[in-house]
Residue frames as qw, qx, qy, qz and C-alpha x, y, z in Angstrom:
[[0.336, -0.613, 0.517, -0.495, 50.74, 94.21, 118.97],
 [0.592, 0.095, -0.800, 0.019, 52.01, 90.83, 120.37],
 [0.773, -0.528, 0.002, -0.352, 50.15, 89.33, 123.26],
 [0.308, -0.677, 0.629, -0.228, 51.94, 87.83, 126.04],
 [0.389, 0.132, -0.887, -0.213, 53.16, 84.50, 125.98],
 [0.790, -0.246, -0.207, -0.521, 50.83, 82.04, 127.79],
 [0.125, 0.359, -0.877, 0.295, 52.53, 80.17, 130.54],
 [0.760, -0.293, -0.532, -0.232, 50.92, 77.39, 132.22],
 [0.115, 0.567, -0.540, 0.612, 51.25, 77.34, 135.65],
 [0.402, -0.119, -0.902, 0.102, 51.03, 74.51, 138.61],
 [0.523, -0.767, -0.293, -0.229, 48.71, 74.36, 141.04],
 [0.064, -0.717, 0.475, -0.506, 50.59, 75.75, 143.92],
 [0.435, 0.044, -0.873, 0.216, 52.19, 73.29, 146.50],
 [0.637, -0.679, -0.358, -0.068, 49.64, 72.05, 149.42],
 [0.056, -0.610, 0.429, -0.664, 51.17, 74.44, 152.63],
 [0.071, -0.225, -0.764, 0.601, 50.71, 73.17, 156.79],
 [0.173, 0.168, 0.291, -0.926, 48.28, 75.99, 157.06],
 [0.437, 0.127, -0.507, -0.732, 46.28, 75.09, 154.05],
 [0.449, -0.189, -0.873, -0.039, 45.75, 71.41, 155.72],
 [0.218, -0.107, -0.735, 0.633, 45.40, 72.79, 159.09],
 [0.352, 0.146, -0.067, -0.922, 42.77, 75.22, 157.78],
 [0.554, -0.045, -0.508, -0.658, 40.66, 72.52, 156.42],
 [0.486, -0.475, -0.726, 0.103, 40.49, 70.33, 159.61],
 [0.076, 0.193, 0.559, -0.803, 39.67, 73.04, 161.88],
 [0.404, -0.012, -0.265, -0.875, 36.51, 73.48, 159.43],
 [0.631, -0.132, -0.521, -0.560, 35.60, 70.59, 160.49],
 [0.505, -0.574, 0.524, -0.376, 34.46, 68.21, 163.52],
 [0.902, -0.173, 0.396, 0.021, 35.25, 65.03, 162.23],
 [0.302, -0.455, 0.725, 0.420, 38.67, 63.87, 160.55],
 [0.473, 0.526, 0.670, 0.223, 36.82, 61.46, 158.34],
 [0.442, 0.822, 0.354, 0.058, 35.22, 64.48, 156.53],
 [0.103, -0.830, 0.319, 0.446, 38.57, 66.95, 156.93],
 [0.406, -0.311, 0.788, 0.343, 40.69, 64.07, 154.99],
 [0.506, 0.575, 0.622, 0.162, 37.88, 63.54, 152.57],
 [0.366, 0.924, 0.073, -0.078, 37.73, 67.03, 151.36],
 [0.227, -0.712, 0.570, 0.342, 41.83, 67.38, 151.60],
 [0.667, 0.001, 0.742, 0.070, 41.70, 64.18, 149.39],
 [0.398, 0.749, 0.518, -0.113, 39.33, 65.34, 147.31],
 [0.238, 0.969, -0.031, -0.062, 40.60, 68.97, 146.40],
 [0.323, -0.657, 0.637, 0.241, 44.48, 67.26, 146.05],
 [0.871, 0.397, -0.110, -0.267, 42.98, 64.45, 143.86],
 [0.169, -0.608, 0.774, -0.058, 45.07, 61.87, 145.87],
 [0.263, 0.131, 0.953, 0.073, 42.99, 59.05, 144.79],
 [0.137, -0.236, -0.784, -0.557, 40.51, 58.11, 142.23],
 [0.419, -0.630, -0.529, -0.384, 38.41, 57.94, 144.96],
 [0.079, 0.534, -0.408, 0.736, 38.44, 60.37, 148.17],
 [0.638, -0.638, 0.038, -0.429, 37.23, 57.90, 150.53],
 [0.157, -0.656, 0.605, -0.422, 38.66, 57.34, 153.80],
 [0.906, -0.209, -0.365, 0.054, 39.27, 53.67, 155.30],
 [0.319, -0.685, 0.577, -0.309, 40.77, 53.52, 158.68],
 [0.789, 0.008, -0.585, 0.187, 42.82, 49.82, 158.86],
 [0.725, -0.652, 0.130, -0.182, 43.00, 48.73, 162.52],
 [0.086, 0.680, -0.659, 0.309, 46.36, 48.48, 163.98],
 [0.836, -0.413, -0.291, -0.214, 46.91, 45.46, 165.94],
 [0.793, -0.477, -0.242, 0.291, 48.45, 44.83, 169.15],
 [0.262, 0.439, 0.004, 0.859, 49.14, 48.64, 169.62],
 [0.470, -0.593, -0.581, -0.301, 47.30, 48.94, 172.33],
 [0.039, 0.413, -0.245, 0.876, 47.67, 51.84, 175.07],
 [0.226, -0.691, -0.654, 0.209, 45.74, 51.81, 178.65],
 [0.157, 0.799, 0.214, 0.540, 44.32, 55.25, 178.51],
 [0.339, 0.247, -0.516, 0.747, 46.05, 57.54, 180.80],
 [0.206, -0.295, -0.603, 0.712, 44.49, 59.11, 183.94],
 [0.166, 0.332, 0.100, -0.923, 43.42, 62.39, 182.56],
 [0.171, -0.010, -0.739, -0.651, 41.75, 60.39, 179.87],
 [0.279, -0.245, -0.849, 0.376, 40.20, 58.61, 182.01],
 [0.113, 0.556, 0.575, -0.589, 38.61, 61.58, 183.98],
 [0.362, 0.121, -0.324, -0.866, 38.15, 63.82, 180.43],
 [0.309, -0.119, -0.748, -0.576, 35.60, 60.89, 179.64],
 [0.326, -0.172, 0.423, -0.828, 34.01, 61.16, 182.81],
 [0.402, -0.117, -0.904, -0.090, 33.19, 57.15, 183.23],
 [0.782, -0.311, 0.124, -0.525, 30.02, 56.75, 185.16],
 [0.543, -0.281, 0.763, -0.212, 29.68, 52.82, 186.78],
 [0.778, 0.342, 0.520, 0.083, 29.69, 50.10, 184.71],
 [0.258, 0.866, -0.318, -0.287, 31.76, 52.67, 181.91],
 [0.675, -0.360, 0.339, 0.548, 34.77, 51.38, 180.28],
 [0.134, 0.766, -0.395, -0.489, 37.36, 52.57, 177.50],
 [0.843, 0.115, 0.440, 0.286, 38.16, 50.76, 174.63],
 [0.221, -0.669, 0.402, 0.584, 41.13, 51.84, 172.32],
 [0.764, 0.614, 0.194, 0.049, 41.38, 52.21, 168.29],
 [0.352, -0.488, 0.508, 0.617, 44.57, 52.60, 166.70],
 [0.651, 0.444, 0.610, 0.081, 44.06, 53.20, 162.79],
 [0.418, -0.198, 0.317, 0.828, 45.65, 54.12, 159.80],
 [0.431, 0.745, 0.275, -0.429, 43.42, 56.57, 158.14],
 [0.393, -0.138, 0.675, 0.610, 43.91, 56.30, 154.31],
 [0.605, 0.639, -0.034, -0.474, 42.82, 58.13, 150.74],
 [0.648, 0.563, -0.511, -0.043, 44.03, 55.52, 148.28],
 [0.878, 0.043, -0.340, 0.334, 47.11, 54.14, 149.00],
 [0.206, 0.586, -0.283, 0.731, 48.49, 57.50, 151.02],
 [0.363, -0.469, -0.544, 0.594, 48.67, 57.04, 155.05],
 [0.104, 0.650, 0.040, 0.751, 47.31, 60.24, 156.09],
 [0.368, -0.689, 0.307, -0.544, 46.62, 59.97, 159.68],
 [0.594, -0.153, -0.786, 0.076, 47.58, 57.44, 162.33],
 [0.327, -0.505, -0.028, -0.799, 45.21, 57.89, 165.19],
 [0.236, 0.018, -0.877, 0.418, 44.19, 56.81, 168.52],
 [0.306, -0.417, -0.193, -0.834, 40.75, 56.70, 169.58],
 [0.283, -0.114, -0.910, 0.282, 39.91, 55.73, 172.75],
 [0.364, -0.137, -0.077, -0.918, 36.02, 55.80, 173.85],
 [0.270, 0.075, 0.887, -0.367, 33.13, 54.43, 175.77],
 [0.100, 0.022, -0.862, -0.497, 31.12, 52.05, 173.83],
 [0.015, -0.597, -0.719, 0.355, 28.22, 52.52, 176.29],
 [0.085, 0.690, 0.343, -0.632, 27.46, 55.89, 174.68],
 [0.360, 0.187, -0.618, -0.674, 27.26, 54.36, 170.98],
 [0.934, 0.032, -0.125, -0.332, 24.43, 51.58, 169.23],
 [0.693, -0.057, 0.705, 0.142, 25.35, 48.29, 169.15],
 [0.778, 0.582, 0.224, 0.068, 25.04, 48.94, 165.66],
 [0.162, 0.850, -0.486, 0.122, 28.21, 51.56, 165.78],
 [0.468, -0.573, 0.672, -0.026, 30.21, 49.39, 168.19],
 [0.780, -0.150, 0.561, 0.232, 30.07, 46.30, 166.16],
 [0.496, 0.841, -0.153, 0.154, 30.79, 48.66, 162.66],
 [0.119, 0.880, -0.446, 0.113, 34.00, 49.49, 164.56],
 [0.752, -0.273, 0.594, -0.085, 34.81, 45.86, 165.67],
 [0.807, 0.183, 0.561, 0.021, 34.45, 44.88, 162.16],
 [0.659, 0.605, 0.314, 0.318, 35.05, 46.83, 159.19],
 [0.508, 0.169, 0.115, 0.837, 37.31, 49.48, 157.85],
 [0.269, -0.815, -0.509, -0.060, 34.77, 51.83, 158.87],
 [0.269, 0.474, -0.329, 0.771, 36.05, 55.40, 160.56],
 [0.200, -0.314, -0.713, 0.594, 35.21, 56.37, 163.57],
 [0.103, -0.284, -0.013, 0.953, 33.48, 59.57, 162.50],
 [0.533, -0.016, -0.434, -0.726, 31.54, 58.34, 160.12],
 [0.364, -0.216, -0.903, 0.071, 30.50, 55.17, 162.59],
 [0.166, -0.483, -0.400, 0.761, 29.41, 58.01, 165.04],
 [0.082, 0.156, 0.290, 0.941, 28.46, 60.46, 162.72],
 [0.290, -0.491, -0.688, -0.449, 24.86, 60.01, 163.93],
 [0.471, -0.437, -0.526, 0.557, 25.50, 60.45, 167.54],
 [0.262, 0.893, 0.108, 0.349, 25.86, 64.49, 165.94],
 [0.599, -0.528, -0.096, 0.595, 29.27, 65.06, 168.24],
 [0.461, 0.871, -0.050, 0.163, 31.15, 67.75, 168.15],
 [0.833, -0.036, -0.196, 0.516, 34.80, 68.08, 168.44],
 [0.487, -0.873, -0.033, -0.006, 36.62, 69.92, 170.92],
 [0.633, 0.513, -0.391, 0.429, 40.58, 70.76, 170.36],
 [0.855, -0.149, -0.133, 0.479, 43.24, 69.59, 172.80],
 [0.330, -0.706, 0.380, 0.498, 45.92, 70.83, 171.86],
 [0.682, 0.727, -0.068, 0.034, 47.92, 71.36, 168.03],
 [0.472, -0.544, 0.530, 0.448, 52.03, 70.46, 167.91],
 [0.583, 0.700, -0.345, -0.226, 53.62, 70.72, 165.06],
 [0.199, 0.566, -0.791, 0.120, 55.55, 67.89, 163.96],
 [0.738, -0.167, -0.641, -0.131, 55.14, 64.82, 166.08],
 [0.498, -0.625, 0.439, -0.410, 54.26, 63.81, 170.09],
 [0.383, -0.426, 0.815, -0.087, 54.87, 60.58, 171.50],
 [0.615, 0.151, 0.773, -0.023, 54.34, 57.44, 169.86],
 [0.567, 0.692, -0.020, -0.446, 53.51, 59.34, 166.14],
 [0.787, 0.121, 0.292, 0.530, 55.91, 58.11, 163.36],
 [0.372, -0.527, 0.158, 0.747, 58.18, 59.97, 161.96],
 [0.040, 0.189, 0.557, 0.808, 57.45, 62.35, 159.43],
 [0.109, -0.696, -0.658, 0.266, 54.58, 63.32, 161.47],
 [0.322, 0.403, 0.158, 0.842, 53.64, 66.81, 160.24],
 [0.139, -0.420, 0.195, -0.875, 51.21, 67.67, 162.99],
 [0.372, -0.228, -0.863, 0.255, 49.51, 66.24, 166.17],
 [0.386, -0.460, -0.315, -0.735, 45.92, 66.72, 167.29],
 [0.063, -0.063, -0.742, 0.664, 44.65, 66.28, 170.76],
 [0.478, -0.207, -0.482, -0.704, 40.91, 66.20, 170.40],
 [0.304, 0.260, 0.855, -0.329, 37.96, 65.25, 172.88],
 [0.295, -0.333, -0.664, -0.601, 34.15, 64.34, 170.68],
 [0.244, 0.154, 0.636, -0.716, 31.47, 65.73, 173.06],
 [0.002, 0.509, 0.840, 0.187, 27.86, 64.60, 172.51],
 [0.055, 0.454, 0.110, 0.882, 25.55, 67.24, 172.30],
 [0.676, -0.577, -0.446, -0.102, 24.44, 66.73, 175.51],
 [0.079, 0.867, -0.420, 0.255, 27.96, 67.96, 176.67],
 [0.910, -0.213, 0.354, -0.029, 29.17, 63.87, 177.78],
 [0.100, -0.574, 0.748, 0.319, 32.61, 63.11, 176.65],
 [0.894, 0.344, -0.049, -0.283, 32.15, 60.60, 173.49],
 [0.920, 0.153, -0.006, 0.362, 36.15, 60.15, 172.59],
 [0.053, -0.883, 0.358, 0.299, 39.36, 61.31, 173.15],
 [0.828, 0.557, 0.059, 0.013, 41.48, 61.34, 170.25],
 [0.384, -0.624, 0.489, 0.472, 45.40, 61.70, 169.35],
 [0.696, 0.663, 0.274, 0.025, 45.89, 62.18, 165.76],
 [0.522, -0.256, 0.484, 0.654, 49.05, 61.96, 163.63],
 [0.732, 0.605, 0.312, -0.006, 48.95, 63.30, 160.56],
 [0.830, -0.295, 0.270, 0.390, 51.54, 62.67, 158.17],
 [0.148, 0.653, -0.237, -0.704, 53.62, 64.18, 155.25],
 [0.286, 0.255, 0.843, 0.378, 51.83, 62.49, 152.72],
 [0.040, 0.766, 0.523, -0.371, 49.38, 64.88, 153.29],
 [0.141, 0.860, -0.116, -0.477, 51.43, 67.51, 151.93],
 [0.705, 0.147, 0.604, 0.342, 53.07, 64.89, 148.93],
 [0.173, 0.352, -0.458, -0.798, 53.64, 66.45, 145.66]]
């Protein structure tokens, strides 16, 4: 009796759902994009570096404004950054948050280095609160945007930390 042949067979292509599934598991991007990295084996290594954008810079609308519920003496300060595994954009993000309710040791991490936000914060224990989810791209995303996050980070105190706007691109789903 002859046994079947043996076929080899690919990993199945990465799906929307599949990504979307793996950041809702989590509250910070940083760690969603690490595992997605990771279990796609888009780079040697699966850590994230977020390169600051420059002179991209956004005043934060109104509602931002009141979502972060600025006390006196508050302000906002805006990140723009390409989140990256390897060489693969995977998100390009906006993060705009009051630096009064990190260290000085976070705030000048994110002033200086390549640092995420998520993992600069990561002590703070936030958790993250969805927005809204659009497929595809909102304003200002690039094209090829495969989905857009709306996100506030609440401290566990229940104080707005950041609100967030998150591209994320089709590299993500890349062969």
């Amino acid at each position: 009796m002859m046994g079947s042949p043996i076929s080899a067979t690919s990993p199945a292509p990465p799906t929307l759902d599949a990504f979307e599934a793996v950041l809702d598991r989590h509250d910070s991007a940083t760690l969603a994009l690490e595992e997605w990295c990771r279990s796609r084996g888009l780079a040697a290594s699966p850590r994230i570096t977020a390169k600051l954008v420059e002179g991209q810079d956004q005043a934060p609308a109104p509602e931002m404004q009141k979502a972060l519920n600025l006390t006196p003496g508050d302000r906002i300060v805006m990140r723009n950054v390409h989140l990256s595994c390897g060489a693969r954009v995977l998100s390009v993000a906006w993060n705009w948050y009051v630096p009064q309710r990190l260290t000085p040791q976070m705030n000048e991490q994110l002033r200086t280095t390549d640092i995420p936000f998520g993992k600069a914060v990561a002590d703070l224990k936030f958790r993250r609160r969805p927005l809204s989810t659009v497929p595809g791209p909102a304003l200002n995303c690039p094209l090829g945007t495969i989905s857009t996050h709306r996100a506030m980070l609440m401290l566990p105190d229940g104080r707005p930390l950041a609100y967030l706007v998150e591209c994320y691109t089709a590299a993500n789903l890349a062969p």
